[in-house]
N, C-alpha and C positions, 0 to 999 in steps of 0.2 A: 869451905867455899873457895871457889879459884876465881885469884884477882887477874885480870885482864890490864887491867889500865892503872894511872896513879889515880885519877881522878873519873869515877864512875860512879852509876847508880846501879845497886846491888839489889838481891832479895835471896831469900830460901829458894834455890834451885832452878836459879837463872844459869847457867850452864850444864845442866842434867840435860844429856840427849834423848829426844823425843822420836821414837821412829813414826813412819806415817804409814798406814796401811798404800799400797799403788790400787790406784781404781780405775779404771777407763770410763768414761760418760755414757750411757747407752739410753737412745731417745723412747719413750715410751708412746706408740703412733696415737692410741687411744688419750690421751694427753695433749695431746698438741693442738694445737691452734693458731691461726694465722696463715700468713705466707711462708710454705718452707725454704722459700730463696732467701729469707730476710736474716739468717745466721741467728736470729735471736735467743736464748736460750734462760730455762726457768731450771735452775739445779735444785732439785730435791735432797737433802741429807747433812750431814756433817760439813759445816764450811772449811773447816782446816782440810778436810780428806780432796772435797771439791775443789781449793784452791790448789790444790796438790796437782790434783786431776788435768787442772789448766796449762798447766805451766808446759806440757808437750806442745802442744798446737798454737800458743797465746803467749808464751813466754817473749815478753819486752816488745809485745804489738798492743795492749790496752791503751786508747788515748783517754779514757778519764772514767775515776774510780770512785764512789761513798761510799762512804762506810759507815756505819752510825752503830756502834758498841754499845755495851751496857755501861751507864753511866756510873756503876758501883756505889749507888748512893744511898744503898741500904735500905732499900725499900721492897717490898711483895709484890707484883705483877701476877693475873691471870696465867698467864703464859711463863712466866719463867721467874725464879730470884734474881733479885739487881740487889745482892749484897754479898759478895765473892770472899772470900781473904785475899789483901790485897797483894801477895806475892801470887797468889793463884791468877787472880786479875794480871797481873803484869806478864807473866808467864804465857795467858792467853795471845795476850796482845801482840805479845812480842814475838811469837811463832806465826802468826796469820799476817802483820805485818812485815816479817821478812818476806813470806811467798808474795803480797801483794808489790812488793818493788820490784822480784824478779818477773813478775806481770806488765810493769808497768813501761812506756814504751819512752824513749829520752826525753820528748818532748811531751809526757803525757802529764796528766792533771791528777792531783790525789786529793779530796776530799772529803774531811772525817769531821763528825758532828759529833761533838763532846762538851759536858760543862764543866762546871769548877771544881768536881769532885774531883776528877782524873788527867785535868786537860792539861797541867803542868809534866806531869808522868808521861803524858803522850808525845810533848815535845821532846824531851829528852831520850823517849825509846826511837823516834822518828831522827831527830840527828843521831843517836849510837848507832843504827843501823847502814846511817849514809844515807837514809832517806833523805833528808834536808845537809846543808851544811851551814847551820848558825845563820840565816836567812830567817827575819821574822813572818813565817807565813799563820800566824795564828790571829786574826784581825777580830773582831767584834763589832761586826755590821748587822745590826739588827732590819735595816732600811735599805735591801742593796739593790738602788734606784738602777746600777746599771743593766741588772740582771732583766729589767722588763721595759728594753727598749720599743721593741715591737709587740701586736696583739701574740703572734707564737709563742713568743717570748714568757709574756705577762700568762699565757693557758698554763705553758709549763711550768713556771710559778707554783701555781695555784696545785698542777699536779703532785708534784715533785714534795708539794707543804703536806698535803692530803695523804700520800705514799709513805710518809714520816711522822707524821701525828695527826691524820687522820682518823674518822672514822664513821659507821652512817650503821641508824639503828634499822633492825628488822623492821619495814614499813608494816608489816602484819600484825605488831606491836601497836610503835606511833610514827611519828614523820619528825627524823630529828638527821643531821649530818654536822660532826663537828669537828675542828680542828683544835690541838690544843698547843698553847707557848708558852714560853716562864717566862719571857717578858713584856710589859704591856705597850714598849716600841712597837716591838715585830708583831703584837698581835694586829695594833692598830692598822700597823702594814699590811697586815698580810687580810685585814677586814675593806682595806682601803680599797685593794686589787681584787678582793669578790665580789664588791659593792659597785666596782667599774662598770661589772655585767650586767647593772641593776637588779642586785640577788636581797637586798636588804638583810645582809650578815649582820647580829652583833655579837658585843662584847660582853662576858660575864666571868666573876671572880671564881675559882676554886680552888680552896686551899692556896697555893703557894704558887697556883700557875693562872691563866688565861685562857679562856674557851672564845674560839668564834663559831657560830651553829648558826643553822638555818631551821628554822622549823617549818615553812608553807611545802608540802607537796611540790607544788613546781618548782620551786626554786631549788630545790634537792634535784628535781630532778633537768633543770637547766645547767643546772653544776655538773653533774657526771657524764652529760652531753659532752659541755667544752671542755671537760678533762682527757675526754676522750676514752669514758669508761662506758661501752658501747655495750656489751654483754649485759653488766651491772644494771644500765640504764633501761633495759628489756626487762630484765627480770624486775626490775623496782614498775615501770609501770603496768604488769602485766596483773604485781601484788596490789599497786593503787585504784588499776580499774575494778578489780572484782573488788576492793573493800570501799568503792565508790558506791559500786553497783547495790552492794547489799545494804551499804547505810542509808540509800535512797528508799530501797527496800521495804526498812525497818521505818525510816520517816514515813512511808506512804500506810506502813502497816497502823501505825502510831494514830497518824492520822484520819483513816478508816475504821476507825477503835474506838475514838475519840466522839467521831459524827454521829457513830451506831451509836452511842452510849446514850448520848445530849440526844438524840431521836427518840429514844427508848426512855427515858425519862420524860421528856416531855409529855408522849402521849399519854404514858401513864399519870401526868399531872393533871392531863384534861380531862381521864374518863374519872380521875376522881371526882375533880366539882363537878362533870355534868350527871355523875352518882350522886350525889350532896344535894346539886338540883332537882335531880329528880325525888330523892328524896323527902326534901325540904321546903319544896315552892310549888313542883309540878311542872310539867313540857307544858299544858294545857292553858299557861300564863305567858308561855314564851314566844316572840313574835316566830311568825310560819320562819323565815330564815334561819335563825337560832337555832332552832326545835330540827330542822333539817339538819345541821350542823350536828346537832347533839346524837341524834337516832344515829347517822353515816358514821360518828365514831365511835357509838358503841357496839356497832353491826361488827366493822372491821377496826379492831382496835391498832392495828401495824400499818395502815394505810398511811400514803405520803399525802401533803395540803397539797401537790399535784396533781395527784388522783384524786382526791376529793372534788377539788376545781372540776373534776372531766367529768367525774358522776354526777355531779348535781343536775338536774332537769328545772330549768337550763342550766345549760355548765357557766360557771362563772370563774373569774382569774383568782390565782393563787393569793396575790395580797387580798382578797375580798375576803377568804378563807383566814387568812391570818389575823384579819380587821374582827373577824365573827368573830373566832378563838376567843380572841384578846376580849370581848364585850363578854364572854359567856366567864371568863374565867374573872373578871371583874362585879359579876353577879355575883358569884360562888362568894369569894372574900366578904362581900356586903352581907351576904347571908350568916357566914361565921362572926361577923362583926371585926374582920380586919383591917377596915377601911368604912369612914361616917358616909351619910347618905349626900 
């Protein structure tokens, strides 16, 4: 290994040169989006190759940079391992951090989100490069009240948290959008500033970190309004109406299910006593009313008490028809000995 300095921070193959492939950027039309006056740009591929890529056009004009690295803290992610060896880690670092300085413009901004696994190692690669010079710029503001002076302010916030530890479940699933934090300052902070918009954020434990999540529908989707995820926010309500539509649907179906059942039961409750009646007593005991009652439901046994009400000569109202029911089906039981005389 080749020492540099008296006093350095070392590893396996911190001075091995590293060639970079040369790339040029070439815009994909079918991709794009937006205003093409706006310079904006989404680089697809290899960050080391893309930083590379910048440096013709962009070198020492960036006024301000995140970065947010793999924390190397030994964990499994969907998307990628976050458990490197850690001279491989530093190796990374330390190549994409050199191009980002020569990116970066005199007066420009660098800022890199890192925790306690690497954050010491970061300082140290960031002054040996000349990034910093012995300058404390590594603070621990969980609360950083200045950052949301204004409503723009406080949106971007909210984005910029979402962009970074965000995330928002398939609505065709359930209705969930959450941010997560390791600690419970900045969650509370960052629950204070969704809760401004009256979103009713809260707070809940997991594992070794802090979730803030929304679950009501709208308020998922009043969040991606003021984020300014405009796309997002079309396609999430476009998932919410149609599975509004069909649970309405399904309650109307449920409910139509439910009616015809409790119908279909009933009647068949009635034509049984006024079978049992007729078996047991006789129509020829039962006043002319009743007896009318009884014959109309076993002529038409699916008939509504609102048709019934219209046939009768004279027609009489539906509660008159309910009134009879109820007297003829209080016979029945007397007769089975359900109920004393």
């Amino acid at each position: 290994m080749e020492h540099r300095g008296k006093l350095e921070l070392t590893w396996v193959g911190k001075y091995e040169e590293t060639t970079i492939e040369p790339r040029i950027l070439i815009e994909d039309p079918e991709k794009s989006y937006g205003d093409p006056r706006s310079e904006n740009m989404l680089i697809h591929g290899d960050n080391l190759i893309a930083l590379q890529a910048l440096q013709q056009d962009y070198a020492g004009r960036i006024k301000c940079i995140y970065i947010d690295p793999p924390y190397n803290t030994g964990s499994a992610f969907e998307y990628y391992d976050d458990c490197l060896e850690h001279s491989i880690w530093l190796n990374l670092m330390r190549m994409r951090l050199m191009l980002l300085r020569d990116l970066l413009a005199d007066d420009g901004f660098l800022c890199c989100q890192i925790d306690d696994s690497e954050s010491h190692y970061v300082k140290v690669l960031l002054d040996e490069i000349s990034f910093i010079r012995g300058e404390n710029v590594f603070i621990r503001n969980y609360k950083p009240q200045g950052l949301i002076d204004d409503l723009p302010s406080r949106k971007a916030y909210i984005r910029g948290s979402f962009l970074g530890a965000g995330s928002v479940v398939d609505p065709k699933k359930s209705y969930h959008l959450e941010f997560v934090a390791n600690n419970l300052t900045h969650a509370e902070f960052l629950q204070e500033n969704v809760n401004y918009f009256n979103l009713d954020a809260k707070i809940a434990g997991r594992k070794d970190n802090y979730v803030i999540y929304l679950k009501e529908s709208q308020a998922i989707s009043d969040l991606l309004s003021l984020m300014g995820a405009h796309k997002s926010l079309l396609d999430f309500e476009n998932t919410r109406v149609i599975k509004d539509m069909r649970n309405n649907i399904n309650r109307i179906v449920n409910c139509e299910t439910y009616n015809l059942n409790k119908i279909v039961k009933t009647s068949l409750d009635q034509v049984r006593d006024i079978l049992y009646i007729k078996d047991n007593y006789g129509f020829n005991k039962l006043p002319k009313e009743l007896r009318e009652i009884c014959e109309l439901r076993l002529k038409d046994r699916d008939m509504s008490m609102g048709d019934m009400a219209k046939t009768l000569d004279p027609p009489i109202s539906k509660s008159t028809v309910s009134y009879r029911l109820k007297k003829i089906k209080e016979l029945a039981s007397k007769l089975r000995g359900d109920i004393n005389d």
